[in-house]
PDB file with SEQRES, HELIX, SHEET and CRYST1 records, atoms N, CA, C and O in Angstrom:
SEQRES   1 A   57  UNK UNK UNK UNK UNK UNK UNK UNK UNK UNK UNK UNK UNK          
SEQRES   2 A   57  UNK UNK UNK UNK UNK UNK UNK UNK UNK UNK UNK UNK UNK          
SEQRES   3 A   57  UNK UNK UNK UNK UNK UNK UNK UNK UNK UNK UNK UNK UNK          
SEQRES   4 A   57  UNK UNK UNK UNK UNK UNK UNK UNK UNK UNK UNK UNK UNK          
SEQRES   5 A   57  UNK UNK UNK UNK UNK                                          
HELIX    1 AA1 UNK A    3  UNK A    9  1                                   7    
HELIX    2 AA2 UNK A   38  UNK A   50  1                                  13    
SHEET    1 AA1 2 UNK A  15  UNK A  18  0                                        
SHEET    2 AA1 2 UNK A  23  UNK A  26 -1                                        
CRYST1    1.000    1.000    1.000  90.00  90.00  90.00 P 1           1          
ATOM      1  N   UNK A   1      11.042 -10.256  -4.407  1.00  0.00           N  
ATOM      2  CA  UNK A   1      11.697  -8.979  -4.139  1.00  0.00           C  
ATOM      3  C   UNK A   1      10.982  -8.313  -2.962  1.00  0.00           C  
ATOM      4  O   UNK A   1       9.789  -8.495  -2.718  1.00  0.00           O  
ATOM      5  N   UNK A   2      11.714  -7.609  -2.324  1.00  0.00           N  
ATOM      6  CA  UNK A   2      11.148  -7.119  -1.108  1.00  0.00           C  
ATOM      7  C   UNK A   2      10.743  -5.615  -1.464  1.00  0.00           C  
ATOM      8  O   UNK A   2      11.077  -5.173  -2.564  1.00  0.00           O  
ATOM      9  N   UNK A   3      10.037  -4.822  -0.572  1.00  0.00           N  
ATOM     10  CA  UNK A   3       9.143  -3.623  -0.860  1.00  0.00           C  
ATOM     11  C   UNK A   3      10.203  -2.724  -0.655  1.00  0.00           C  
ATOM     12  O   UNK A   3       9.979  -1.638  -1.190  1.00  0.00           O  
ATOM     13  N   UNK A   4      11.817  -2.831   0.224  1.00  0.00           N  
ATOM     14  CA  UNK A   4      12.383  -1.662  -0.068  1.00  0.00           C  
ATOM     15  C   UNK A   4      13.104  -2.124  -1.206  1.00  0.00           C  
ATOM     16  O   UNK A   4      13.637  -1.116  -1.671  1.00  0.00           O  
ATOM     17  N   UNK A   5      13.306  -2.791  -1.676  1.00  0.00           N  
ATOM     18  CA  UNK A   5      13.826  -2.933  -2.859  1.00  0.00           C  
ATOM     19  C   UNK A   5      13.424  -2.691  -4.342  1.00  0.00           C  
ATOM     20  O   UNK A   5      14.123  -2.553  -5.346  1.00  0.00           O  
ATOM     21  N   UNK A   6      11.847  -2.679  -4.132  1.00  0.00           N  
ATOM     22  CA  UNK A   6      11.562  -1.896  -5.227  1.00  0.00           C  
ATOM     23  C   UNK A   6      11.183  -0.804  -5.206  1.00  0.00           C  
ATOM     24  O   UNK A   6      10.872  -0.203  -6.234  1.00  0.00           O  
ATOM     25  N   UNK A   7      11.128  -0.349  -4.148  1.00  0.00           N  
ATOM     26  CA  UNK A   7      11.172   1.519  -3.911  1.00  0.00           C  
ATOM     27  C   UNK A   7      12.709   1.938  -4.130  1.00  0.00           C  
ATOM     28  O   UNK A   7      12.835   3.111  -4.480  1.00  0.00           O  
ATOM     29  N   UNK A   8      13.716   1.321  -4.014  1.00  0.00           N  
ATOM     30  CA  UNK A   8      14.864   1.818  -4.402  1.00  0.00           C  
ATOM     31  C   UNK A   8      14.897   1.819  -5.478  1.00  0.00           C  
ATOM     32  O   UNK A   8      14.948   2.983  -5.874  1.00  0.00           O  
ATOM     33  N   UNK A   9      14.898   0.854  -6.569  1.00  0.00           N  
ATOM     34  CA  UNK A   9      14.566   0.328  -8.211  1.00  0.00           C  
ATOM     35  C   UNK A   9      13.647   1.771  -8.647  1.00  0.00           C  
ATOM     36  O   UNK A   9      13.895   2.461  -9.637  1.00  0.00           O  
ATOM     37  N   UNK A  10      12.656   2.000  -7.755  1.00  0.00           N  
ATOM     38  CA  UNK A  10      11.782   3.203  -8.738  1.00  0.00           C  
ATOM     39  C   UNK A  10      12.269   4.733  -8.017  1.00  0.00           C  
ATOM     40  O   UNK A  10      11.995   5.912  -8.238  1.00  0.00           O  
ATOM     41  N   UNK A  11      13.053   4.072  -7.139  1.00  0.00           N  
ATOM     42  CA  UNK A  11      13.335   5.774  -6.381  1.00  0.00           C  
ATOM     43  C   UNK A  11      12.224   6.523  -6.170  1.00  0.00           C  
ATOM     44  O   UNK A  11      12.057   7.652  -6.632  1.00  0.00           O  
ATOM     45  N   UNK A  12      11.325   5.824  -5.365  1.00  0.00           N  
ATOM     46  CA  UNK A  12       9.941   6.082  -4.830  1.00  0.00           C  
ATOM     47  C   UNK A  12       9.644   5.354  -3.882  1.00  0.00           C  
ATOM     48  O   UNK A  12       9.433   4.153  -4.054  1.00  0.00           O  
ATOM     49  N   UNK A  13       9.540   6.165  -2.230  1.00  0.00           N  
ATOM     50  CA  UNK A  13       9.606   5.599  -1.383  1.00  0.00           C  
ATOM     51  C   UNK A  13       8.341   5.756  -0.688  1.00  0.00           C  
ATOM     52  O   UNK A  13       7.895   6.900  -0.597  1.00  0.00           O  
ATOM     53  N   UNK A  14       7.561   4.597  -0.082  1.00  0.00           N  
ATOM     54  CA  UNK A  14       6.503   4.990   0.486  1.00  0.00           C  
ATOM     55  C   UNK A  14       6.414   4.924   2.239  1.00  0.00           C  
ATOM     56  O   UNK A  14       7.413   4.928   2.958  1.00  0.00           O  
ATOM     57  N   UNK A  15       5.303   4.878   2.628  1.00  0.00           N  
ATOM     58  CA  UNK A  15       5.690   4.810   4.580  1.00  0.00           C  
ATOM     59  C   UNK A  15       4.705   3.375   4.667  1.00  0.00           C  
ATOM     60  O   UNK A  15       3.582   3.080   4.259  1.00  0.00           O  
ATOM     61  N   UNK A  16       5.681   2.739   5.357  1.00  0.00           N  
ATOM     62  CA  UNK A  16       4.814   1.125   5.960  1.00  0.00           C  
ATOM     63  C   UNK A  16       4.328   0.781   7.034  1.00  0.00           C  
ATOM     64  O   UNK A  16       5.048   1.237   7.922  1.00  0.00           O  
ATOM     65  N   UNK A  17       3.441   0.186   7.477  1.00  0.00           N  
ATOM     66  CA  UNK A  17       2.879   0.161   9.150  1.00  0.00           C  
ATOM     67  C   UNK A  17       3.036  -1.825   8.987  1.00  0.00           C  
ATOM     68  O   UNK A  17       2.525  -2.569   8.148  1.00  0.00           O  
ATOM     69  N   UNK A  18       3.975  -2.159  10.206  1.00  0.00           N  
ATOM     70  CA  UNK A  18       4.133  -3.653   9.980  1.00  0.00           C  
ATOM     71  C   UNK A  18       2.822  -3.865  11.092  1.00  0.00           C  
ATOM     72  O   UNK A  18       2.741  -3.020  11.984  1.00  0.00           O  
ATOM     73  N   UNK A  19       1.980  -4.776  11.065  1.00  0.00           N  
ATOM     74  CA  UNK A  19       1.111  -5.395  12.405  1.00  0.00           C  
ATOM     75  C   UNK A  19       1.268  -6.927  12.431  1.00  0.00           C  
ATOM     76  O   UNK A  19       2.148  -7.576  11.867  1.00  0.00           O  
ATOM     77  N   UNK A  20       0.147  -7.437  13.270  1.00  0.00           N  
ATOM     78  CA  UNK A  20       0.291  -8.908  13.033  1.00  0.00           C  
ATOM     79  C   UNK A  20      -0.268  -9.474  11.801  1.00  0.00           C  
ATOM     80  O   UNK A  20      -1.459  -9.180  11.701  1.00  0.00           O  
ATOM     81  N   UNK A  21       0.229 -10.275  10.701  1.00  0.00           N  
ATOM     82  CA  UNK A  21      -0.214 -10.628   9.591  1.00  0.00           C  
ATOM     83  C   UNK A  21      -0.813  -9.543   8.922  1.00  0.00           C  
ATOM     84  O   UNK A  21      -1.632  -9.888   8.070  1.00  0.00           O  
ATOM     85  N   UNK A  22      -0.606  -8.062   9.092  1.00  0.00           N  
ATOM     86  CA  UNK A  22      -1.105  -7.141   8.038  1.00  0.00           C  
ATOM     87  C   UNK A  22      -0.121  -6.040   7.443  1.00  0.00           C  
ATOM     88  O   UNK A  22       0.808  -5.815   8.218  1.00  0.00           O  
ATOM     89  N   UNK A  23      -0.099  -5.585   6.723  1.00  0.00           N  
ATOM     90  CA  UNK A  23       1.162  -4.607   6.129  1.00  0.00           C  
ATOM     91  C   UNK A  23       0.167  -3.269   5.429  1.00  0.00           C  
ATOM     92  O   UNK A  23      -0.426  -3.464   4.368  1.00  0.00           O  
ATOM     93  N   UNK A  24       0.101  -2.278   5.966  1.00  0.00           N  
ATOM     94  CA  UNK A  24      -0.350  -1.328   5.447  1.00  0.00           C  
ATOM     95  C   UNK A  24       0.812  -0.148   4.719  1.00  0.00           C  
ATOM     96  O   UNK A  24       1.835   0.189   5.315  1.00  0.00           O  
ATOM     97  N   UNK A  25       0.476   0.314   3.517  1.00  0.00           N  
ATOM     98  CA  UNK A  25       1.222   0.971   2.438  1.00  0.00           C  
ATOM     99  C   UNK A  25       0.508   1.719   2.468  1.00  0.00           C  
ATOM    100  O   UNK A  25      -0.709   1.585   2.345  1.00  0.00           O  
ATOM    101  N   UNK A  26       1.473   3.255   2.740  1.00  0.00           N  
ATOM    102  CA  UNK A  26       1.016   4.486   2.330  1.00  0.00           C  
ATOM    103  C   UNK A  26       1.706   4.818   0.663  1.00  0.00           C  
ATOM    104  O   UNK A  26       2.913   4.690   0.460  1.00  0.00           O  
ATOM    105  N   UNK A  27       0.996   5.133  -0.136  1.00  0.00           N  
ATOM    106  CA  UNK A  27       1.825   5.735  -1.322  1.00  0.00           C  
ATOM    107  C   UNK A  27       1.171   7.258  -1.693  1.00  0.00           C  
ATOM    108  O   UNK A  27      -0.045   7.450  -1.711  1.00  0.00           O  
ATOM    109  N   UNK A  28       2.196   8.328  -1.993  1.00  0.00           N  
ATOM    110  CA  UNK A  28       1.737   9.076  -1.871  1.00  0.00           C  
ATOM    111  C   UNK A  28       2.855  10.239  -2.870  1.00  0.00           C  
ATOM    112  O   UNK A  28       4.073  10.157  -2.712  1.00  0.00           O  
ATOM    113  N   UNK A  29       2.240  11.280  -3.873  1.00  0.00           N  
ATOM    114  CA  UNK A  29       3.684  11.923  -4.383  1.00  0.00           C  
ATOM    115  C   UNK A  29       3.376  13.692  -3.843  1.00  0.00           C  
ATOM    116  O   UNK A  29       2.639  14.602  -4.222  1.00  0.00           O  
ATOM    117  N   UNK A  30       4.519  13.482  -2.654  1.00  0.00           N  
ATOM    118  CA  UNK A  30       3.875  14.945  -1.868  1.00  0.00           C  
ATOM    119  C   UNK A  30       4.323  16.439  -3.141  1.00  0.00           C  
ATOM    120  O   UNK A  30       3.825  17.563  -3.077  1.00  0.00           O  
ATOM    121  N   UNK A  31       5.335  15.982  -4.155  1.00  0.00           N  
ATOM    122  CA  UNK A  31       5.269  17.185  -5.387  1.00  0.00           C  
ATOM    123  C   UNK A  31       4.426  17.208  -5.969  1.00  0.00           C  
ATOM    124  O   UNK A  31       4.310  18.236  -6.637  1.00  0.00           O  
ATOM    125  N   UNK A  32       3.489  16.321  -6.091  1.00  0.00           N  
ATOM    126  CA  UNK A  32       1.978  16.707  -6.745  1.00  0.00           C  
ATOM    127  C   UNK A  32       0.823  16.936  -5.631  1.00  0.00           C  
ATOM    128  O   UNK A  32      -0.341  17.109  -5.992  1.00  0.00           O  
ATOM    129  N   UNK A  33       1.003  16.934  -4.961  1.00  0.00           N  
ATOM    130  CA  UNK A  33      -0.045  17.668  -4.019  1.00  0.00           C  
ATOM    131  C   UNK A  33      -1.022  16.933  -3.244  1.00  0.00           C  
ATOM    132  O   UNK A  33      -2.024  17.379  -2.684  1.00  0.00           O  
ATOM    133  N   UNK A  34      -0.492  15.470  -3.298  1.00  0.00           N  
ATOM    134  CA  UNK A  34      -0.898  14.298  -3.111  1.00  0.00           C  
ATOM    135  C   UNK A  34      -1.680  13.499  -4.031  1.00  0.00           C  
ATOM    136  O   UNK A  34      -2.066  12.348  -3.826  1.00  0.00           O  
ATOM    137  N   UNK A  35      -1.903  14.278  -5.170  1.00  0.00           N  
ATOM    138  CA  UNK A  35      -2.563  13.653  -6.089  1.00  0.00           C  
ATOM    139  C   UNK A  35      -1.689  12.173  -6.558  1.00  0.00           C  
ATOM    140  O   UNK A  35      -0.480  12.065  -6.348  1.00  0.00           O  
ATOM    141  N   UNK A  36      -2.679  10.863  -7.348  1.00  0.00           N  
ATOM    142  CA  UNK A  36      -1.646   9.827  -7.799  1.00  0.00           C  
ATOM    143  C   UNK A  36      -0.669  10.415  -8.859  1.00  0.00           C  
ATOM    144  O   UNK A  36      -0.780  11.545  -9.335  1.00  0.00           O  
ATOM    145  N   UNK A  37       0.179   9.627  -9.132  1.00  0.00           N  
ATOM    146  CA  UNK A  37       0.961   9.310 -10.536  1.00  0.00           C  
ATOM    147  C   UNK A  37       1.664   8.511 -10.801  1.00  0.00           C  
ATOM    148  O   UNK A  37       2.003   7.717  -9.924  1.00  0.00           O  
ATOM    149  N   UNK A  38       2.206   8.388 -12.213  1.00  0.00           N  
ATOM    150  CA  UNK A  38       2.301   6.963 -12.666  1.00  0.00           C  
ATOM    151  C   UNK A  38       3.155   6.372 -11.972  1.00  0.00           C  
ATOM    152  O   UNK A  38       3.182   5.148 -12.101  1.00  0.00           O  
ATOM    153  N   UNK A  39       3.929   6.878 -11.214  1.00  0.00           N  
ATOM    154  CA  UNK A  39       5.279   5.881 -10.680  1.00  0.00           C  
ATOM    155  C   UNK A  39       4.674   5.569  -9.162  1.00  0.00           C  
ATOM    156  O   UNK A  39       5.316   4.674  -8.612  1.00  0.00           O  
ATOM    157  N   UNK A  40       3.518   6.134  -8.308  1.00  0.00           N  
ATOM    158  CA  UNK A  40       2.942   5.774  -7.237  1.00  0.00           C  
ATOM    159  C   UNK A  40       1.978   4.639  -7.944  1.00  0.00           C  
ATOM    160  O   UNK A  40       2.002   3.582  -7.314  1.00  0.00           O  
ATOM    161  N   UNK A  41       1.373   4.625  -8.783  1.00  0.00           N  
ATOM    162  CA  UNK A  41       0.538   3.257  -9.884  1.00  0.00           C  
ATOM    163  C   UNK A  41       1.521   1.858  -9.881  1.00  0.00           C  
ATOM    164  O   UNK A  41       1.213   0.708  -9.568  1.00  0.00           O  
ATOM    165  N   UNK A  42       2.778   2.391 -10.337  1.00  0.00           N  
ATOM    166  CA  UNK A  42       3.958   1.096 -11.323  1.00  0.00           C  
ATOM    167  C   UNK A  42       4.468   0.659  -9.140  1.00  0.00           C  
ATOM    168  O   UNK A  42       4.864  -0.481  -8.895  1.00  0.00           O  
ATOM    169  N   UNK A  43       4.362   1.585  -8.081  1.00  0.00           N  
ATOM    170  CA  UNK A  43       5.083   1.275  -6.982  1.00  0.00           C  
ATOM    171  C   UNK A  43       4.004   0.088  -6.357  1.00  0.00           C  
ATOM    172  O   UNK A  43       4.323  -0.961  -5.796  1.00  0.00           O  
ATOM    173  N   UNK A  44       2.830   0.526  -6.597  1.00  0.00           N  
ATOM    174  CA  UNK A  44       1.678  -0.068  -5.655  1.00  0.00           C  
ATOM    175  C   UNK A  44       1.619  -1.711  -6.884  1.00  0.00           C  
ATOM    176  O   UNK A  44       1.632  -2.855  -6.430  1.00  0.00           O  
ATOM    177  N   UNK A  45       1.575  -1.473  -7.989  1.00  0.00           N  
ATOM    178  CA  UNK A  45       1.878  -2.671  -8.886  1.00  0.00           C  
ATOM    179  C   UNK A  45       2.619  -3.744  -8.764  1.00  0.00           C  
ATOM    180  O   UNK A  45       2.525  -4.805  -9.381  1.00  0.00           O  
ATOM    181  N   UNK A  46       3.480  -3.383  -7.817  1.00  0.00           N  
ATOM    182  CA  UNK A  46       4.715  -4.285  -8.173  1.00  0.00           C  
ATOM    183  C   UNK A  46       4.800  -4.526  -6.234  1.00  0.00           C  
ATOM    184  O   UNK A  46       5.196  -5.668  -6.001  1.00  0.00           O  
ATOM    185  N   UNK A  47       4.594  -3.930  -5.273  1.00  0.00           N  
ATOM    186  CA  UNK A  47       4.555  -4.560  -3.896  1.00  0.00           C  
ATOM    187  C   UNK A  47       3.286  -5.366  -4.393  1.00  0.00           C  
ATOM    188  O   UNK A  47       3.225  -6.528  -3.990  1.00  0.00           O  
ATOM    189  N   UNK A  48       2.435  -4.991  -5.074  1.00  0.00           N  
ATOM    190  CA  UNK A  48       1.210  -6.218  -5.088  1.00  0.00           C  
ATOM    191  C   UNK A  48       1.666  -7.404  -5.435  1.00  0.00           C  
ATOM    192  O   UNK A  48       1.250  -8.258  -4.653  1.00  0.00           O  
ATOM    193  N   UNK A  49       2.465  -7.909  -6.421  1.00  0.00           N  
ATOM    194  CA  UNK A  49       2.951  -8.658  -6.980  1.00  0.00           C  
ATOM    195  C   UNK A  49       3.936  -9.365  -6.145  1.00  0.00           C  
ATOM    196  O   UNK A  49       3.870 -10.580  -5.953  1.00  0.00           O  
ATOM    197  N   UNK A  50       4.925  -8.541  -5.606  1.00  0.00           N  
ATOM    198  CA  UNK A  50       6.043  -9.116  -4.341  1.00  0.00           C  
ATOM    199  C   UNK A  50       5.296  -9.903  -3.306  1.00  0.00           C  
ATOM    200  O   UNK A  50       5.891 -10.839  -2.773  1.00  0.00           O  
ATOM    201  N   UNK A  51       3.413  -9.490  -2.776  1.00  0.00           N  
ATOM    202  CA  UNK A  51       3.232  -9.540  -2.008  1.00  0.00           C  
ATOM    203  C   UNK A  51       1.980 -11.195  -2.423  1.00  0.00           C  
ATOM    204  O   UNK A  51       1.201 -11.900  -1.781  1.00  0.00           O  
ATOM    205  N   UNK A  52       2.373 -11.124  -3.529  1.00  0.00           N  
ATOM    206  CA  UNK A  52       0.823 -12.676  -3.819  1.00  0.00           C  
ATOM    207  C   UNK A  52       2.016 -13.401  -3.849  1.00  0.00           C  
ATOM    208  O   UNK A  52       1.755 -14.547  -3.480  1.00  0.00           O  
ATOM    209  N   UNK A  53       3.654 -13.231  -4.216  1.00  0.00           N  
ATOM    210  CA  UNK A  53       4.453 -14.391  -4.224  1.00  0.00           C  
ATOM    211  C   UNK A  53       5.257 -14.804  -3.116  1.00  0.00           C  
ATOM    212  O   UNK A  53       6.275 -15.493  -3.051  1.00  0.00           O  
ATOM    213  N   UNK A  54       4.521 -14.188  -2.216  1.00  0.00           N  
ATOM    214  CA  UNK A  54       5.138 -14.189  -0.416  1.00  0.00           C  
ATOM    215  C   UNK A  54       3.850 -14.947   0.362  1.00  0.00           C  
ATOM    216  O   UNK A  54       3.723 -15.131   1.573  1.00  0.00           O  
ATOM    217  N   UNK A  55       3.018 -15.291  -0.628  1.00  0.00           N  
ATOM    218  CA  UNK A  55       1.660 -15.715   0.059  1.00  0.00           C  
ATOM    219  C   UNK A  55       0.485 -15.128   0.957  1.00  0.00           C  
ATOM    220  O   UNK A  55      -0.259 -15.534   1.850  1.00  0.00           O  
ATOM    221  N   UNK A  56       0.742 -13.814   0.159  1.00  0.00           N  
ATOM    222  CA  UNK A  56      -0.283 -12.784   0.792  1.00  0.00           C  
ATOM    223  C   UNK A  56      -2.022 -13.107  -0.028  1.00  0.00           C  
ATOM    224  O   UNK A  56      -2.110 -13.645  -1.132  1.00  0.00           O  
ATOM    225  N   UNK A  57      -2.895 -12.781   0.553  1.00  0.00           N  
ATOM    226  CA  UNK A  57      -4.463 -12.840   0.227  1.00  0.00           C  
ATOM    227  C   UNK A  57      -4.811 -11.485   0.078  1.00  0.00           C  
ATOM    228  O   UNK A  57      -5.972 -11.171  -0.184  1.00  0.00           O  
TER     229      UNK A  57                                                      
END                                                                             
C-alpha cells in the first residue's frame, strides 16, 4: 500500500520530502498543538510497514 493511501484510510495526512533513495515524513496533529496522538502513532505504524515491504532499511 502506498503512503497516500493510507493517509486517506486514516484521514490523516502528513507532508513528504521525496530525495534520492530517502523519504522523509513529517507527522504532525496541528489540533493538538503539535503534540503526538494515537492516529499520528497508527499513521507512522503503518508507512513503516508499507515501507520494509517496498524494501526499505
Amino acid at each position: 500500500m502506498h503512503i497516500a493511501a493510507i493517509q486517506d484510510d486514516l484521514g490523516h495526512h502528513s507532508d513528504a520530502t521525496l530525495g534520492y533513495r530517502t523519504l522523509h515524513v513529517s507527522i504532525s496533529s496541528s489540533d493538538l498543538g503539535g503534540r503526538v496522538a494515537e492516529h499520528d502513532i497508527e499513521l507512522a505504524r503503518r508507512i513503516e510497514a508499507a515501507s520494509t515491504a517496498h524494501g526499505a532499511v
